[in-house]
C-alpha positions in Angstrom: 46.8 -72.4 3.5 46.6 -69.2 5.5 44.4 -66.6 4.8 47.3 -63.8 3.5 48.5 -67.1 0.9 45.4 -67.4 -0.1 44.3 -63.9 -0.8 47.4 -63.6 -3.0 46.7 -67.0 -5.0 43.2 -65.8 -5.4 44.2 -62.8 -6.5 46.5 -63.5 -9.2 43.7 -65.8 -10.4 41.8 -62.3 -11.8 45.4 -60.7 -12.5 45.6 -58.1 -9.6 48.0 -57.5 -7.2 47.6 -57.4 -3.3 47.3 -53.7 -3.5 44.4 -53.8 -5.8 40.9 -51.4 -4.8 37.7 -53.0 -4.5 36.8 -51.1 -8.2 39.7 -52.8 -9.5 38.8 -56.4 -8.5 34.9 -55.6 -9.8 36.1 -54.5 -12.8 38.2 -57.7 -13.5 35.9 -60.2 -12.0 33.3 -58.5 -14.1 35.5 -58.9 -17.3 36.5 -62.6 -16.6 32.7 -63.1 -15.8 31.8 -62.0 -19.4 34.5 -64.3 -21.0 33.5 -67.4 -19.1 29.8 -67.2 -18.8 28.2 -70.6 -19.9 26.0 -68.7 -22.3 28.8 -67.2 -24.2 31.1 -70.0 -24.2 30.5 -73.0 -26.8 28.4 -75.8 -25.4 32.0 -78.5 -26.6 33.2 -76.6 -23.0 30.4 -78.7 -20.7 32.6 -77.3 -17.5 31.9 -73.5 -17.9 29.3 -73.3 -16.2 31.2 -74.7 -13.1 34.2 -72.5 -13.8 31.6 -69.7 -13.9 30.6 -70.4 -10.1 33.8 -71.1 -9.2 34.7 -67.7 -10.3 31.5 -66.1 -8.4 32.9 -68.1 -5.6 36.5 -67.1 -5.6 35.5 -63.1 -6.0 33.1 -63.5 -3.0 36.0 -64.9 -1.3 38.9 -62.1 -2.4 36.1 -59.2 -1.1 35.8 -60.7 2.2 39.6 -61.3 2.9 40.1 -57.8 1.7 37.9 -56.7 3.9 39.6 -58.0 7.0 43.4 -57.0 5.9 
């Protein structure tokens, strides 16, 4: 997948379009972030806490492809 593709997938993964600002992707990561934490979620969901790194992971990601296009 090339970089541009998968900037976009990421980016529809927090709900923001390519066009998005750097206070716009904090705010949604943040938000997403506070939904999916493992502490807030019930412990029946034993994958949270790896969708909650995932996440980390994916927004670490989106900030440094935005940086370069």
């Amino acid at each position: 997948m090339s970089a541009k593709r998968r900037l976009q997938f990421l980016l529809r993964r927090f709900d923001l379009d390519p066009s998005c600002s750097e206070q716009e992707l904090t705010k949604s990561y943040k938000s997403l972030a506070q939904r999916l934490h493992p502490d807030k979620t019930s412990d029946e969901e034993p994958r949270s806490s790896k969708v909650f790194v995932e996440l980390r992971e994916d927004y670490e990601e989106v900030q440094r492809l935005l940086r370069v296009f």
